[in-house]
N, C-alpha and C positions, 0 to 999 in steps of 0.2 A: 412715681413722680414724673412728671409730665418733664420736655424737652430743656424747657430754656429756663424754670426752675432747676434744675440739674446743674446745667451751665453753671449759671447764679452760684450755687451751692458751692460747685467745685472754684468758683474766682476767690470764693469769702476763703475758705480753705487755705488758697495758697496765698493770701496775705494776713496774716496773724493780726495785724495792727489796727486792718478796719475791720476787724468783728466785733459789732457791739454786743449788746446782751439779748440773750437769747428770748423769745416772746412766750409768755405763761399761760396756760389756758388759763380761764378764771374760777376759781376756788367755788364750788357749789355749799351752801349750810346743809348743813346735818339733819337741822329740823327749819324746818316753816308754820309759819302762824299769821294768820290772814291780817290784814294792814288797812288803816286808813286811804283811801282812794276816791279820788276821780277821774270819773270815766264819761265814756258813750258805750251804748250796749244796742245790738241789732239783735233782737231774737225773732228766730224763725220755727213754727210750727206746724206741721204737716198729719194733718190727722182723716184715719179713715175710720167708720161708722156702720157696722150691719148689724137689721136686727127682721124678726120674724112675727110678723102679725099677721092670726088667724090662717098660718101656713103660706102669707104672701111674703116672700124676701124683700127687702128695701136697702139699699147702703147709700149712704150721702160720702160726701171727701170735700177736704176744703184745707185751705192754706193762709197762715195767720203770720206777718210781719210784722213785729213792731219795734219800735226807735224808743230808746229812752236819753234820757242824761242823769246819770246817778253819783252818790255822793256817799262815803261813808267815813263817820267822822266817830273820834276818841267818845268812849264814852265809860261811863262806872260796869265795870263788868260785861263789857264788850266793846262795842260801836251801834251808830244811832244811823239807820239807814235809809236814804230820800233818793228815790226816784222819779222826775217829771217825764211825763207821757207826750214825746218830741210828736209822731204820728204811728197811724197803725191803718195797713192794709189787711183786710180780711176779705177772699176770694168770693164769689157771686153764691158757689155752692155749702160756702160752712153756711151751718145754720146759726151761728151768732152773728151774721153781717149779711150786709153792712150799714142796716139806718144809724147806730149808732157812733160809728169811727170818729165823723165828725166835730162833734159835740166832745168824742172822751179827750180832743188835744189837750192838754195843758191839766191834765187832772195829777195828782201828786199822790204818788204812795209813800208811805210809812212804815217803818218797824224799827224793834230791835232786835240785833245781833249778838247772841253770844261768842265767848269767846272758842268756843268750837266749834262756831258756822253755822250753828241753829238759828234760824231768824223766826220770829214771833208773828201773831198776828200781824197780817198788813193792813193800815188805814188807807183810808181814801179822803180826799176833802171836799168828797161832792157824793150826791147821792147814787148807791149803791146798783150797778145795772150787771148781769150776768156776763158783759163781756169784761168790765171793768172787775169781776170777780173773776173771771178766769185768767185775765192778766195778773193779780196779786196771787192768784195761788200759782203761775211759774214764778214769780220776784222770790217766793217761799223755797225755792229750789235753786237760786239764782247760785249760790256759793254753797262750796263742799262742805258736808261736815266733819270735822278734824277732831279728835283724840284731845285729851286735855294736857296743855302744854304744847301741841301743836305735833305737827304730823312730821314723822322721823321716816328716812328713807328704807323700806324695807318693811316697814310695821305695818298689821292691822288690825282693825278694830269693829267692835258693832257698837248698833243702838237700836234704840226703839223710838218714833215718833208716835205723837197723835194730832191731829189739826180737821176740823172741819172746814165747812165750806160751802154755799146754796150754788145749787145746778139745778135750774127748771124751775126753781120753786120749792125745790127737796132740798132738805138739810141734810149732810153726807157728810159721815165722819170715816178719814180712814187712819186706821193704825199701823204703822211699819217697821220690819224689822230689815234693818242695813248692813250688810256688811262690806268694808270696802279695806284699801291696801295704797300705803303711798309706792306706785310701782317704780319709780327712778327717774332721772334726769332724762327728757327728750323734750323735742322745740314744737313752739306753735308759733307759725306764721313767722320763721326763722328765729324768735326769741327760748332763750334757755325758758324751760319750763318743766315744773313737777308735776307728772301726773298720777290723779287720785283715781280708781277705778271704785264701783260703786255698785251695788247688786241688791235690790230689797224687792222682798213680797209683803202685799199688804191687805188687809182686809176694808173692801167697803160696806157700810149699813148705812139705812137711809129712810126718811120717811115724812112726807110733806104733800101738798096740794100740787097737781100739773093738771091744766088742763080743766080746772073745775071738779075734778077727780081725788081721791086720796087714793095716795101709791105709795109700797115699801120697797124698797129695793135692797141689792145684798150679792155681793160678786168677791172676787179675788185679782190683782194684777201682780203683777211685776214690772221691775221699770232696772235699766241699764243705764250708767253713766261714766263720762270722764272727764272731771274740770280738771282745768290747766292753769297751774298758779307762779309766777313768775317767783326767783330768790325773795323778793321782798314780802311777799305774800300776797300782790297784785292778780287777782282773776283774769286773766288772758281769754280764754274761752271755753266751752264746754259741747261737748254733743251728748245726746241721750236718747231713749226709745222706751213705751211703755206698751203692755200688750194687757188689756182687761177683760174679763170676761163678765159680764150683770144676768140679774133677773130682775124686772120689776116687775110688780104686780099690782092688780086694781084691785083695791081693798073689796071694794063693793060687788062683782061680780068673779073674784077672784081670776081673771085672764092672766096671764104668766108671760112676759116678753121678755123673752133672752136677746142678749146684746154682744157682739163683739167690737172692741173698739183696739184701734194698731193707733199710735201717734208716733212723729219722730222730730225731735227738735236742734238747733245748733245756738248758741251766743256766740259772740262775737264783740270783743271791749275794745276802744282807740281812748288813744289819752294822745 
């Protein structure tokens, strides 16, 4: 106990009369279950790229900011979730940017939410461009997913997803298996907060036109995470990391390029 807290302590002591009542930490729930919200969310994505053609090594790296303003509201069997696209910086060297950034301001995503964090398909209300795809497939990932009846301190649980999604011009489905743990009460950005830990490997397949080409592809990743949900079931924020390893291949000549890709992300919600 620091000095003049002390002091304090021992004045209250020796006068009975002025000690009020004593201050309570505040009571954490048992369980949480995600909630109606609005928000602002910054997400940040930091991705590295190598891959091997004809025995020459190649690695690209690039760095993807974006701003949204999101909304998730009461709905039959979950909530109904809208995201507008505030702006998005993408670095000189990702290879998704940047002619497009400009154009994607004000584009709005869509989905639905279950009531155990699964979000659905994301819409778009404008027409469909690879980075505007890679931004709804992280909104897909934006909120943990919880156990049915919502996530008890201590507990944990798996699942399985499946969702596709076009990358290149290839149609890529991956399936995952998750398993994750509500780990106990600790803060983000000094608010009480629940953190959910998150662990899935998952399979991709693939197969579509790049390049004027037909190409299959077909790898495995894993990906790391930990959202952070305040008492109410408010997303505070999240970090996470995936590591992928591919093969593609050119149907037509059968050439074989193996891929390694690292990414690492953070959210970030203000209300």
């Amino acid at each position: 106990m620091r000095p003049f807290a002390l002091i304090a302590f021992m004045s209250l002591a020796a006068c009975p009369s002025s000690r009020g009542p004593s201050p309570t930490a505040p009571v954490m729930p048992d369980v949480v279950r995600l909630a109606s919200d609005t928000a602002e969310y910054h997400v940040v994505e930091h991705r590295r790229t190598g891959h091997t053609v004809r025995g020459q090594p190649l690695v690209s790296s690039g760095r993807r900011d974006v701003w949204l303003a999101g909304a998730l509201t009461p709905a039959s069997g979950g909530l109904t979730a809208r995201w507008v696209l505030d702006s998005i910086v993408v670095a000189a060297a990702d290879p998704l940017g940047p002619p497009e950034t400009g154009t994607a301001r004000g584009t709005t995503f869509s989905a639905m939410v279950g009531e155990n964090g699964s979000t659905g398909q994301v819409d778009v209300d404008r027409e469909r461009t690879e980075l505007l795809d890679a931004v709804g497939e992280r909104l897909q990932g934006l909120l943990p997913r919880l156990p049915a009846g919502g996530a008890r301190i201590g507990a944990s649980w798996t699942d399985t997803t499946e969702h596709g999604r076009r990358a290149g011009g290839i149609a890529v489905t991956a399936r995952t298996v998750g398993r994750r743990r509500a780990a106990g009460w600790t803060t983000w950005a000094g608010a009480p907060a629940l953190e959910i830990v998150s662990e899935g490997d998952y399979i991709l397949t693939g197969r579509g036109e790049h390049a004027g080409q037909e190409v299959e592809l077909e790898g495995t990743g894993r990906r790391h995470a930990r959202h952070y949900l305040d008492p109410s079931g408010r997303l505070l924020g999240a970090i996470g990391s995936d590591s992928v390893t591919l093969e593609v291949r050119l149907v037509a000549g059968g050439l074989v390029i193996p891929i390694r890709q690292w990414s690492a992300d953070t959210v970030e919600a203000w209300r």
